[in-house]
N, C-alpha and C positions, 0 to 999 in steps of 0.2 A: 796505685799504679806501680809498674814495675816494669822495668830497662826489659828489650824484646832481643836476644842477636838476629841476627839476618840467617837466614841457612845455608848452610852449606854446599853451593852447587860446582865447585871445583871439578865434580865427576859426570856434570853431563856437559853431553857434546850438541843435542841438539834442543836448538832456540824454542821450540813450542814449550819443551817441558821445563825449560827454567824460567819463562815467564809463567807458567801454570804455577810451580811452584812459589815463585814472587807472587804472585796475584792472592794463592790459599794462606802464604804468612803475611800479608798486608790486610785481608780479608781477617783473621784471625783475630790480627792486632786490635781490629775494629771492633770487632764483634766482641771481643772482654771486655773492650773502653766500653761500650754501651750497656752491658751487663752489670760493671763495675755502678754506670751513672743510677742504673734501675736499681742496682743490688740497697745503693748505699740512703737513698731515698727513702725507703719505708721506715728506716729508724729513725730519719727526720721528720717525716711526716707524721709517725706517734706521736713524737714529742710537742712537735708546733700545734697539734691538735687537741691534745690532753693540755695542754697550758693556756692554750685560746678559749677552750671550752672552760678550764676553771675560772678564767677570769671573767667570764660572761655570766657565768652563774654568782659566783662570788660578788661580780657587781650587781648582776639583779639582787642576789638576798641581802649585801648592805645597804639597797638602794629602798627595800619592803620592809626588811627588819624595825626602822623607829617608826612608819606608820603601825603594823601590826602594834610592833611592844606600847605605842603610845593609846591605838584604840582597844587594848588589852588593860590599859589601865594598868601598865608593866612601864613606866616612864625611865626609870634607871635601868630597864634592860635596852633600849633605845640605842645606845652607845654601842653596842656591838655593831651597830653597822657599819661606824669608821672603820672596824676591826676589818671586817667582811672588805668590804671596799679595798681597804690595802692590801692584802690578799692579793686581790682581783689584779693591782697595780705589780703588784711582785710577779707574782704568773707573767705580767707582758713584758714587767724589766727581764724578765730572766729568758723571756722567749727571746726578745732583741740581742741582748746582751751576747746569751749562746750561739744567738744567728741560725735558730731551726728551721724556724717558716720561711726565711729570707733562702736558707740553704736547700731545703724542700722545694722550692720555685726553681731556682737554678737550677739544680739536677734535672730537676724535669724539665726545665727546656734545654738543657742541653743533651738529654740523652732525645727528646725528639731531634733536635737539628744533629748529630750524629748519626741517628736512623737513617734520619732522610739522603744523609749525603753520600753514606754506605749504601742505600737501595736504588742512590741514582747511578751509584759508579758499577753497584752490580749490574746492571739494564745498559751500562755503555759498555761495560767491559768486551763482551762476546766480538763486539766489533775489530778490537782492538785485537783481541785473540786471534780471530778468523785469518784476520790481515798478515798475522807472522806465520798461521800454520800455511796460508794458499804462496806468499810469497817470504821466508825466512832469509831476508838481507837484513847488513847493518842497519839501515834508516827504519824499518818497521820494529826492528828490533828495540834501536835506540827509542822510538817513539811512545811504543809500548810500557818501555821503561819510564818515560819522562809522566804518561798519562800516572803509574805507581806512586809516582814522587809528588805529582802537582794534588793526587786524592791523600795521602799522607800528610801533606804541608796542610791544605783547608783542614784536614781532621784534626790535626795537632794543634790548630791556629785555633780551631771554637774550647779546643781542651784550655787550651792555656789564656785563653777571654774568659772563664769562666770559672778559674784559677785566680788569675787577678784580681777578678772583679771581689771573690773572697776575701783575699790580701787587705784588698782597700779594705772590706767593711772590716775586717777584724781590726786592721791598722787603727780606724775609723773609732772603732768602739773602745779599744784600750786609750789612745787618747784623751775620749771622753770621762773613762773612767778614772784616771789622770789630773785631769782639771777637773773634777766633779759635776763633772757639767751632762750630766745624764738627762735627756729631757727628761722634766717631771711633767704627771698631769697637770691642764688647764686650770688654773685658777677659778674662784668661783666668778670674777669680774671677764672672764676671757669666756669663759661658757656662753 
């Protein structure tokens, strides 16, 4: 993300075209934040995916590996399935840890509840427009503006929920890694 200025309308005189103008740079602002949320998504979504898929594989083949090596009459190659297995367990610390999948979730709902909230203010705007081009006084004026600032505040409020919510887990995970206290897998007595 990055700081937006307001634009420059010192040089109009009339109320339609500087709330057009306010409406295309709030409009704007949104529409990067949403792109930003899409953009940033797919490189989480590799990763949460390549490291979910190896650890499902990785635990299927440690999970096959000592029956095969054992009905192969390969009893000392048996042992690699711990190997395999841990593997599989590193893939999901590493996916937790870095926060992909967790991060891939977020994104995506936050750049839908951003969509939605830029295609509901687009679908009301026109009203709001209408209203200063048919009557341009102070009060439609001021109104118009406040409708800019209240679609602004909710937009910024789900950006910065979902910023947080980040904060916490990273907070959350260096902690744990801290006191070592990293969930490990289930015990065999807890399976």
């Amino acid at each position: 993300m990055r700081a937006v200025e307001i634009p420059n309308l010192s040089n109009r005189d009339d109320a339609a075209a500087i709330i057009r103008e306010l409406f295309a740079w709030v409009e704007s602002f949104a529409v990067e934040s949403i792109n930003w949320y899409s953009r940033e998504k797919v490189s989480k979504a590799r990763w949460s995916r390549f490291l979910r898929l190896s650890a499902v594989l990785s635990f299927a083949l440690g999970t096959v590996t000592p029956v095969v090596a054992v009905g192969m009459g390969w009893s000392k190659e048996a042992i690699w399935g711990y190997g395999l297995i841990g593997m599989g367990a590193c893939c999901v610390a590493v996916d937790k840890v870095c926060g992909f999948s967790s991060s891939w979730m977020r994104y995506v709902s936050t750049a839908i509840s951003l969509n939605r909230q830029l295609v509901m203010f687009q679908a009301s705007w026109p009203r709001s427009e209408a209203k200063i081009s048919r009557e341009p006084n102070a009060e439609n004026f001021s109104q118009a503006v406040q409708d800019l600032v209240n679609f602004v505040d909710g937009f910024s409020l789900a950006m910065e929920t979902e910023t947080l919510a980040w904060v916490s887990e990273f907070q959350n995970h260096i902690l744990q890694l801290e006191s070592g206290s990293i969930p490990a897998l289930p015990t065999q007595s807890q399976r």
